[in-house]
C-alpha positions in Angstrom: 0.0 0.0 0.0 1.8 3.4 -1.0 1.4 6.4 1.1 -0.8 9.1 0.9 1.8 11.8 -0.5 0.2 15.7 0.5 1.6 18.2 2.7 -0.3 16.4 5.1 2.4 13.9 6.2 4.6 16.3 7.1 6.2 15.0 10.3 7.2 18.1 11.6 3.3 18.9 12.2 2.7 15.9 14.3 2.5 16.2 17.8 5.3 14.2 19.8 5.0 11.3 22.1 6.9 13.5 24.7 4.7 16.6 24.1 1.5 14.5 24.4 2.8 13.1 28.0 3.5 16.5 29.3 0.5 18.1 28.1 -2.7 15.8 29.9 -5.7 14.9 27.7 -4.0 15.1 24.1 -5.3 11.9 23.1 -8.9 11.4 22.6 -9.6 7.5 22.2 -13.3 7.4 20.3 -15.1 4.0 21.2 -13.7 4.1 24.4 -15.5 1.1 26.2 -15.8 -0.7 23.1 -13.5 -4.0 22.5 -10.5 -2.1 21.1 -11.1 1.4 22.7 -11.1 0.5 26.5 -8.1 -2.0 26.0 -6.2 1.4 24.0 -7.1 3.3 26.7 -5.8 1.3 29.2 -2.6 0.7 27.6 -2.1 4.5 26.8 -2.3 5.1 31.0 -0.1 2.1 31.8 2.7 3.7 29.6 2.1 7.6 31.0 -0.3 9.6 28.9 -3.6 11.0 30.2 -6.3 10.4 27.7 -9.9 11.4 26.7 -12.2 8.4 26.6 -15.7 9.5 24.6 -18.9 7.5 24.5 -22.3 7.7 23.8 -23.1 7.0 27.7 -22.2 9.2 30.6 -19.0 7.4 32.5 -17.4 8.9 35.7 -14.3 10.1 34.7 -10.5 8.4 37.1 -7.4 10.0 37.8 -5.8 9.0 34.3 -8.9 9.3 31.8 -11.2 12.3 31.3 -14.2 10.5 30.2 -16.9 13.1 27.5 -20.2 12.2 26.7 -20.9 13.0 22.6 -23.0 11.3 20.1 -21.0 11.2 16.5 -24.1 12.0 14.9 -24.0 15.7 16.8 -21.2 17.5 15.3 -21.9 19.7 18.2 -21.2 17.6 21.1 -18.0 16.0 19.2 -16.4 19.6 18.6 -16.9 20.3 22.2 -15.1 16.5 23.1 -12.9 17.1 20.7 -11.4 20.3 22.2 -8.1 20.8 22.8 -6.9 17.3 21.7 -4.0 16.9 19.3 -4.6 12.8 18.5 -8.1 11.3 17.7 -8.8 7.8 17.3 -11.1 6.7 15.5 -12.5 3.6 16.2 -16.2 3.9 16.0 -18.4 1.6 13.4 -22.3 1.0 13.2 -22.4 -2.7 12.5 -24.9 -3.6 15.2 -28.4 -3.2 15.5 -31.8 -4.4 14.0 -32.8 -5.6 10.7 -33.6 -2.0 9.5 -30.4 -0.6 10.9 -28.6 -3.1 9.4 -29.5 -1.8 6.2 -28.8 1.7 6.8 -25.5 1.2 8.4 -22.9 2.0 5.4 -24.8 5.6 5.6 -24.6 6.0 9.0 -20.9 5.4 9.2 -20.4 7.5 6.5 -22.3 10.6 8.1 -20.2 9.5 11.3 -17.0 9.9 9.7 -17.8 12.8 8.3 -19.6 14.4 11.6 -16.3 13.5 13.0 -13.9 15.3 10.4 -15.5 18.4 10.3 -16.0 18.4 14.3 -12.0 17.3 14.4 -10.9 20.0 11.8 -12.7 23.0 13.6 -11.7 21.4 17.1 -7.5 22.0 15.4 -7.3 18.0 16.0 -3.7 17.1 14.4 -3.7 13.7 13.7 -6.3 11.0 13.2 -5.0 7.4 13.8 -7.8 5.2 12.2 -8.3 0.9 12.6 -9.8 -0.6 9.5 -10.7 -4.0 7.6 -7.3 -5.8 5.8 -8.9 -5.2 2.3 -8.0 -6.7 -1.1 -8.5 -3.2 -3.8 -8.6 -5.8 -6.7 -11.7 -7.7 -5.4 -15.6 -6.6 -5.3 -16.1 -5.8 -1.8 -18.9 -6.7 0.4 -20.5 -4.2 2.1 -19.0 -4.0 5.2 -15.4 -4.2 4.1 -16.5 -1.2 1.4 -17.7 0.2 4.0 -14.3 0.1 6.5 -12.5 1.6 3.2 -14.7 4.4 2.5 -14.8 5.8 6.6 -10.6 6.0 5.8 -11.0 7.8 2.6 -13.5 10.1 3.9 -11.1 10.4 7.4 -8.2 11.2 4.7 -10.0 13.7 2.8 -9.7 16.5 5.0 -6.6 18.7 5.8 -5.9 15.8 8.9 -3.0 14.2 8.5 -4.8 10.0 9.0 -2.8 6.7 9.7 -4.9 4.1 8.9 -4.0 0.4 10.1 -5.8 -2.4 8.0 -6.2 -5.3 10.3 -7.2 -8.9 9.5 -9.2 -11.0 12.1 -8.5 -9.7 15.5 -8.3 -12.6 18.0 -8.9 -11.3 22.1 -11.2 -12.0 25.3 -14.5 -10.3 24.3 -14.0 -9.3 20.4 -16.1 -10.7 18.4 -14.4 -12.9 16.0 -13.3 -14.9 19.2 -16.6 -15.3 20.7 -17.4 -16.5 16.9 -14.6 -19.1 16.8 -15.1 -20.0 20.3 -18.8 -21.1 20.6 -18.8 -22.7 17.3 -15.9 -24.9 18.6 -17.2 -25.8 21.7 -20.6 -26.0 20.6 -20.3 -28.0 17.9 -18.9 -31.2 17.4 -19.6 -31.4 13.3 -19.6 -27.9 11.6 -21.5 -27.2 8.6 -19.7 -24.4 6.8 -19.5 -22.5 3.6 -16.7 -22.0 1.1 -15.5 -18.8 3.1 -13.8 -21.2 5.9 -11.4 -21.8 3.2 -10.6 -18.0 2.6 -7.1 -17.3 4.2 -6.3 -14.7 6.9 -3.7 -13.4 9.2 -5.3 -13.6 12.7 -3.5 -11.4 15.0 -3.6 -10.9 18.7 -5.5 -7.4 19.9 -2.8 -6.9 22.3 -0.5 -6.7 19.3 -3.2 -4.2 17.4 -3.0 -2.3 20.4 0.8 -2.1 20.8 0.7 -0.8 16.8 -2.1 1.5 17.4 0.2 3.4 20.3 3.5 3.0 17.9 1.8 5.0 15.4 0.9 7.8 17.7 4.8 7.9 18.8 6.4 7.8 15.4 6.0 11.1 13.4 6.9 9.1 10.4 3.4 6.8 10.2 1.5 9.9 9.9 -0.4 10.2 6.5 -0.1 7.0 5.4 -2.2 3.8 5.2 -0.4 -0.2 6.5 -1.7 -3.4 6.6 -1.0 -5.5 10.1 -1.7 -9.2 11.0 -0.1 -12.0 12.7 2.9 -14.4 11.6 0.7 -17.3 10.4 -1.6 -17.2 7.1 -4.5 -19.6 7.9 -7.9 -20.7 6.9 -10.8 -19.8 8.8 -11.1 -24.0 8.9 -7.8 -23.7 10.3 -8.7 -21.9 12.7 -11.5 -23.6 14.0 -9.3 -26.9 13.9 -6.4 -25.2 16.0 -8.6 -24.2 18.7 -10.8 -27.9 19.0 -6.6 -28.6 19.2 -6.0 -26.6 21.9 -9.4 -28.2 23.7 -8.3 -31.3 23.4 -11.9 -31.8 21.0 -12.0 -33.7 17.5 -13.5 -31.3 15.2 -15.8 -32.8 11.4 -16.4 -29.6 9.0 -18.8 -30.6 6.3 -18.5 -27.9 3.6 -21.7 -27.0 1.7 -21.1 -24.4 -1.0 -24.5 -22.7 -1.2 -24.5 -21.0 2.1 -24.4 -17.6 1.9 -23.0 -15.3 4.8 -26.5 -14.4 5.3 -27.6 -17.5 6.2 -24.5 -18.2 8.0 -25.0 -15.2 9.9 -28.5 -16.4 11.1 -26.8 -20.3 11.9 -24.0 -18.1 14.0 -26.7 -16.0 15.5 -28.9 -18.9 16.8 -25.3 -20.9 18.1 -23.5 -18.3 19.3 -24.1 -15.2 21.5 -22.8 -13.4 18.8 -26.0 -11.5 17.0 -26.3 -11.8 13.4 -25.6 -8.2 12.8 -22.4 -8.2 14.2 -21.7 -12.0 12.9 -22.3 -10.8 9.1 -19.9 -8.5 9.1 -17.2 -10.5 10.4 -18.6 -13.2 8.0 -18.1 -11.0 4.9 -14.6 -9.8 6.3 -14.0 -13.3 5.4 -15.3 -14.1 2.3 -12.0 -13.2 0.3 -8.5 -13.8 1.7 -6.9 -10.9 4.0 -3.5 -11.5 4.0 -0.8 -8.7 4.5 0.8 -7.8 1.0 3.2 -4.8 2.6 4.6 -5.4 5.7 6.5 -2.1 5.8 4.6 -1.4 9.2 7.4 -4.0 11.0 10.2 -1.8 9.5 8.9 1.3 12.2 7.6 -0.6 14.9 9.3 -3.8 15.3 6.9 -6.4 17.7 7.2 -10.2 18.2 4.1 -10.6 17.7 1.9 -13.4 18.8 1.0 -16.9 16.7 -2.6 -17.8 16.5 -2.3 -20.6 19.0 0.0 -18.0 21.5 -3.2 -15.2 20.6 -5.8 -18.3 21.7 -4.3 -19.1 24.7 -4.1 -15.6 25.6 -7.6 -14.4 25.3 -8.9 -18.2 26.6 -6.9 -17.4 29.7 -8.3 -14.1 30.2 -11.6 -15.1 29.8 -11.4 -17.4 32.3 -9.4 -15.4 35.1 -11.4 -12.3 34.6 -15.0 -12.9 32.9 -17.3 -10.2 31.8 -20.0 -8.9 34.4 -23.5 -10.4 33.9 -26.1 -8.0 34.1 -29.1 -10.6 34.2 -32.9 -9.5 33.8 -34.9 -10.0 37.3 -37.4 -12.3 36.1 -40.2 -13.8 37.8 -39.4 -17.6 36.6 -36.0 -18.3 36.3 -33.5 -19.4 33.1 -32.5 -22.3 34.0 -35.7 -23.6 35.8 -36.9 -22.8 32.1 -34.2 -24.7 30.4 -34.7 -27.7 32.4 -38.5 -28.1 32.4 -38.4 -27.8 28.5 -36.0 -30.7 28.2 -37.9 -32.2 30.8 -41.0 -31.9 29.1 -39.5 -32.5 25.4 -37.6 -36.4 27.1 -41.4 -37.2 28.5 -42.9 -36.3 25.0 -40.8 -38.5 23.5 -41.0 -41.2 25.6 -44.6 -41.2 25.6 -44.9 -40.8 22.2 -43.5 -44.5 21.7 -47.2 -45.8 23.0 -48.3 -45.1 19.4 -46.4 -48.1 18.7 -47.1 -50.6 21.7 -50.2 -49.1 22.8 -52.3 -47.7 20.0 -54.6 -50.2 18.1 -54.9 -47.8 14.7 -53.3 -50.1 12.0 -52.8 -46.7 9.9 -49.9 -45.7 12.1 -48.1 -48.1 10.7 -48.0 -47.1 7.4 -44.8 -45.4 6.0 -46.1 -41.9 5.5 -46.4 -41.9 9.4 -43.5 -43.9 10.5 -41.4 -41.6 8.4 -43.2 -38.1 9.9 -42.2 -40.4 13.6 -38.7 -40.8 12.8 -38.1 -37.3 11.8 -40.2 -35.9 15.0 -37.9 -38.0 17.6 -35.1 -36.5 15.1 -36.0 -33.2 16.0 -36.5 -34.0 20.1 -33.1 -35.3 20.0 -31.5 -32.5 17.7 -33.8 -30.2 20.5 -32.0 -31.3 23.7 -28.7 -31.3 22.6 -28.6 -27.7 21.2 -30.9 -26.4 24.9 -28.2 -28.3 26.6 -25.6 -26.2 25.2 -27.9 -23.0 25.7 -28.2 -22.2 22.3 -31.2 -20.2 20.5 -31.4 -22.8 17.7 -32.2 -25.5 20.7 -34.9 -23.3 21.6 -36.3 -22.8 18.1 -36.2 -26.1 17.3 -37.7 -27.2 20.5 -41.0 -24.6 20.1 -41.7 -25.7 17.1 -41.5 -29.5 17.8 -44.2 -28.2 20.5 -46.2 -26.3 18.9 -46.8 -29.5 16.3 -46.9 -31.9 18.6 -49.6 -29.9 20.5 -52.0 -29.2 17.6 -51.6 -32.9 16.6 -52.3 -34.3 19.4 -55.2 -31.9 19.6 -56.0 -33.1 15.9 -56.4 -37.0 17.4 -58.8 -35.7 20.0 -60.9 -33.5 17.8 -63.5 -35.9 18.1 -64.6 -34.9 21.4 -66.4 -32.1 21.1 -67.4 -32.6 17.0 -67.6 -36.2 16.8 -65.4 -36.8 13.8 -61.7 -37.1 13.5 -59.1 -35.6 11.5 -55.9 -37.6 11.3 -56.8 -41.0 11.3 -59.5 -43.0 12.9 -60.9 -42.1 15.9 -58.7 -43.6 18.9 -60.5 -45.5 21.9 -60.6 -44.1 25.2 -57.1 -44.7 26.7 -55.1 -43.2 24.0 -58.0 -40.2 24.2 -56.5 -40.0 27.9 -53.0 -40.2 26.6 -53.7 -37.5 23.8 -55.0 -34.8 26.8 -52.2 -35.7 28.9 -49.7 -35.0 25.9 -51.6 -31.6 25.0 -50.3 -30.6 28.9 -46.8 -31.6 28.1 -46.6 -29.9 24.8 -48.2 -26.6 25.8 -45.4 -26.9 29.0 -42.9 -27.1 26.3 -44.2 -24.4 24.5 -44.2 -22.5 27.1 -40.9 -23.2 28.6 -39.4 -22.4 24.7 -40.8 -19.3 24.6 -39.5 -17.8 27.7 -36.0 -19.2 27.2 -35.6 -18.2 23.0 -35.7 -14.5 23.9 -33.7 -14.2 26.8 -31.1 -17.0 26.4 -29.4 -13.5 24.6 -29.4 -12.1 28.0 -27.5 -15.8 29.7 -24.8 -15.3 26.9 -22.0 -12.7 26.4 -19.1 -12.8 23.7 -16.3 -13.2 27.1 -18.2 -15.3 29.3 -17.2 -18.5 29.2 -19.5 -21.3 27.9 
């Protein structure tokens, strides 16, 4: 990647390391509790400088970081954060969110970047140190990774002076991509994947992105220009996968099927993972084409050792564990996991009464093979059901109210006779299996039940750090 060759990267303008120490609250980190941004910001203290974190949210400011509350779509508030402050980070993006704000969200991080150049240029901001996607120029883009491009060129077009680092897949306690990895993995015994797990990357440790983002704030000579940074092995998403069931001591089957698109593997991620599928899509389409590092001038200025992927695992699994994330559950008036049990509960006695259609019930038509086959592929789906609400997964849950939901209008089906003396399904059972039928209706509508309160809050029983 060349430079970006204006007056702009003239080193003498950029404000030094020592200069930014002596002088508090120089640096204003953007995204400041986010993944990268509270991990910058702690690292910018531990090594002397006094920062500016800003956020959406109103934080209580310590003894090392002036936290300022400003919303990037306020040009307002941001000029007023931004006052006084030499070097900006950038490191805000609107991948998250609903359906409709998923579809808006290359606009809104275009009106943020340029909220945020205008606010920085009036502010007298000197630099602008911005983290980006590792993008191929030669290759159509998906949206996202257009998107990452377009914030730095829009960054760069200003009188600023920008250094923008290009990352590949960022690998650390909380980030996204890990959870990703990490849930899949333990989740998952056999993985059905697309052709994108065979996309290469250079996955590299967030400590080591932070370590860059902080050398390019101390060396002049980065300003102005764009570099790509990743990690010292070149590996498959597969790969990946493979090297952490490794590292868990798991045996790991990937069945590759072609035709899935990283929208529907964004929905499979969102309903096995904690990760939602607005967040999981973009790191999906980061990964449909390879992001390797083609220039790796960036290791001439600042030298690191930096991590390998297993090194960059073990790291962010360890940190997990020794510190994970606070849990800020929902007071509910029926618990979780009193939920998660009575649905398998119920869904194991639904199956196990369900075999009396074979031993007890005298209908000859059951027997046939359109209803032998619909039997097997209903005990299918139980099992299927209580594997994945075992592991606390949404698709467990899914799966599971909708195995209820038919099981409970069949069974109300067989019983239809009751009340309007004919019968739907087959012919009309004798008394004991009528018994059997109402008991089965008071299972299924437990399950139902049970499914329903778990599939919308299991979100809340899951974060990206907290271990499974």
């Amino acid at each position: 990647m060349g430079s970006m060759s204006t007056e702009k990267t003239v080193s003498s303008q950029s404000p030094s390391a020592m200069n930014l120490k002596n002088t508090p609250y120089k640096i204003m980190v953007t995204g400041s509790t986010g993944f990268i941004g509270s991990r910058l910001i702690s690292n910018l203290t531990k090594n002397g400088y006094l920062v500016k974190g800003m956020s959406r949210k109103k934080i209580l400011s310590t003894s090392k970081v002036k936290y300022v509350q400003a919303d990037v779509f306020n040009p307002q508030e941001i000029e007023r954060a931004l006052s006084g402050v030499d070097v900006a980070y950038y490191l805000l993006h609107s991948m998250e969110g609903n359906k409709e704000e998923w579809k808006e969200f290359a606009n809104r991080e275009k009106i943020q970047a340029q909220n945020f150049l205008k606010a920085a240029t009036n502010a007298g901001v000197k630099r602008i140190i911005y983290l980006g996607g590792l993008v191929n120029d030669s290759l159509s883009l998906s949206p996202h990774m257009k998107s990452r491009k377009e914030v730095g060129e829009i960054l760069a077009s200003g009188n600023i002076p920008v250094t923008e680092l290009r990352a590949s897949l960022i690998i650390g306690a909380q980030g996204g991509s890990y959870a990703m990895l990490r849930y899949l993995v333990e989740r998952l015994p056999v993985m059905v994947c697309p052709s994108w797990v065979k996309s290469l990357a250079q996955p590299i440790a967030v400590d080591d992105v932070i370590e860059y983002l902080r050398g390019c704030m101390e060396k002049p000579e980065t300003s102005g220009n764009i570099y790509e940074i990743g990690g010292p092995d070149k590996i498959t998403y597969e790969e990946l996968m493979r090297v952490y069931a490794k590292y868990l001591g798991k045996k790991l089957f990937v069945i590759q099927i072609p035709f899935l698109t990283t929208r529907l593997s964004s929905y499979w991620v969102d309903l096995i993972t904690p990760v939602k599928a607005s967040l999981a899509r973009p790191l999906i389409d980061s990964l449909v084409h390879d992001t390797v590092v083609t220039d790796d001038k960036i290791s001439k200025i600042i030298p690191l050792s930096l991590k390998s992927v297993i090194e960059s695992i073990d790291v962010a699994t360890k940190e997990i564990r020794e510190n994970p994330p606070p849990t800020p559950l929902k007071e509910e008036r029926t618990g979780f996991i009193i939920n998660q049990k009575l649905l398998m509960a119920s869904l194991i006695a639904m199956a196990i009464l369900g075999t009396t259609y074979y031993w007890l019930d005298d209908r000859s038509e059951l027997f046939e093979p359109v209803w032998m086959i619909a039997g097997i592929l209903w005990y299918v789906a139980i099992i299927f059901a209580i594997i994945f609400i075992k592991s606390k997964t949404r698709l467990g849950f899914l799966i599971g109210g909708l195995v209820s939901w038919i099981t409970l209008a069949f069974w109300l089906f067989d019983n239809f006779y009751v009340l309007f003396d004919v019968s739907l399904i087959v012919d009309q059972p004798n008394e004991l299996i009528t018994i059997r039928n109402f008991i089965w209706t008071g299972l299924s509508a437990i399950a139902v039940f049970a499914s329903h309160n778990t599939f919308h809050k299991v979100i809340d029983y899951q974060f990206k750090g907290k271990p499974i």
